[in-house]
C-alpha positions in Angstrom: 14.1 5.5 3.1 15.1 4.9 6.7 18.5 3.4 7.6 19.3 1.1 7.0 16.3 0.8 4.5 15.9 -1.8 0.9 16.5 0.3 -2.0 13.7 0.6 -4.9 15.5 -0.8 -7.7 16.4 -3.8 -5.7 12.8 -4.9 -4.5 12.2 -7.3 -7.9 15.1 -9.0 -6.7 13.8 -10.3 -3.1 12.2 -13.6 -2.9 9.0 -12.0 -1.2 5.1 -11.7 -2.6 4.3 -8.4 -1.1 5.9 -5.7 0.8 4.4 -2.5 2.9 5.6 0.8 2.8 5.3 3.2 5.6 7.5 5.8 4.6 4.8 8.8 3.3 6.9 9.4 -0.1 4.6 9.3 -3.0 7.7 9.3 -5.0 8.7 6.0 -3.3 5.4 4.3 -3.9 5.5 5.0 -7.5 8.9 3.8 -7.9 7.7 0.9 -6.3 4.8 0.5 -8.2 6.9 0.4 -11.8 9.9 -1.9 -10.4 8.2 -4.2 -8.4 5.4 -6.9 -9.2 4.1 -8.0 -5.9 1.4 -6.8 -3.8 2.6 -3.3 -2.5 0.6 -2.3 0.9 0.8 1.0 2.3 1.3 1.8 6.0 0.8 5.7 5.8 -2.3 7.4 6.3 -1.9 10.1 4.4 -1.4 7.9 1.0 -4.1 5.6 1.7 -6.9 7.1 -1.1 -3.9 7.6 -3.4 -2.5 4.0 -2.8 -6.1 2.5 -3.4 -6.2 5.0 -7.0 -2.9 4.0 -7.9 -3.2 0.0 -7.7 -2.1 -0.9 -4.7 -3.3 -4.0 -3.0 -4.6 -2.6 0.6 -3.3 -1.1 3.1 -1.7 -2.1 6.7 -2.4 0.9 9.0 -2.0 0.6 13.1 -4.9 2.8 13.6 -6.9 0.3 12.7 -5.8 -1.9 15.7 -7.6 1.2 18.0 -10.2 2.8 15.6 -11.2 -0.1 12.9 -14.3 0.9 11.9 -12.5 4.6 11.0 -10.0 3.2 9.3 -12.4 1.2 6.7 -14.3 4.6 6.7 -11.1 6.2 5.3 -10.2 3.9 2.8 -13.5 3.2 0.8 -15.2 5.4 -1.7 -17.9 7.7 -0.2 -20.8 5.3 -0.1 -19.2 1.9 -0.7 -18.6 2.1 3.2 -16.7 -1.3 4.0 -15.4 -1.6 0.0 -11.7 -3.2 0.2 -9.2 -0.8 -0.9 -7.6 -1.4 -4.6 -9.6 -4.1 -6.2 -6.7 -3.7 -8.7 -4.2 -5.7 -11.3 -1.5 -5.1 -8.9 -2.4 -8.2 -7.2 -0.5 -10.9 -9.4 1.8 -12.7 -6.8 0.1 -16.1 -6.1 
């Protein structure tokens, strides 16, 4: 968590629908994942497959500002080019 940072255990306390998380910590997102009940982005690259196994509601990455059509590539299952990431439960805020 960077400084000066929103802890994990008080995220179902915060009037908000969703939240992104950029930091990279698998750890993190699974904490997230069983404390919060919002839609939970994810910001890193390196998490995005594992975000999209694990529930999560999408993903928010800035290289899809320069390389979109990559990005998409990335995050959908080989041969569902274009599929949105998750298609998941997670996605119970209104």
């Amino acid at each position: 968590m960077s400084a000066p940072g929103i802890t994990v255990s008080s995220l179902p306390g915060l009037p908000v629908a969703g939240l992104k998380d950029s930091s990279g910590d698998m750890s993190r997102l699974h904490g997230e994942l069983d404390t919060f009940d919002g839609w939970i982005y994810t910001g890193s690259a390196d998490l995005v497959l594992a975000a999209g196994a694990l529930g999560c509601a999408g993903t928010i990455l800035a290289i899809a500002d320069v390389e979109p059509e990559q990005a998409v590539a990335a995050a959908s299952p080989p041969g569902r080019g274009g599929a949105r990431l998750g298609g998941s439960s997670r996605g119970r805020a209104p």
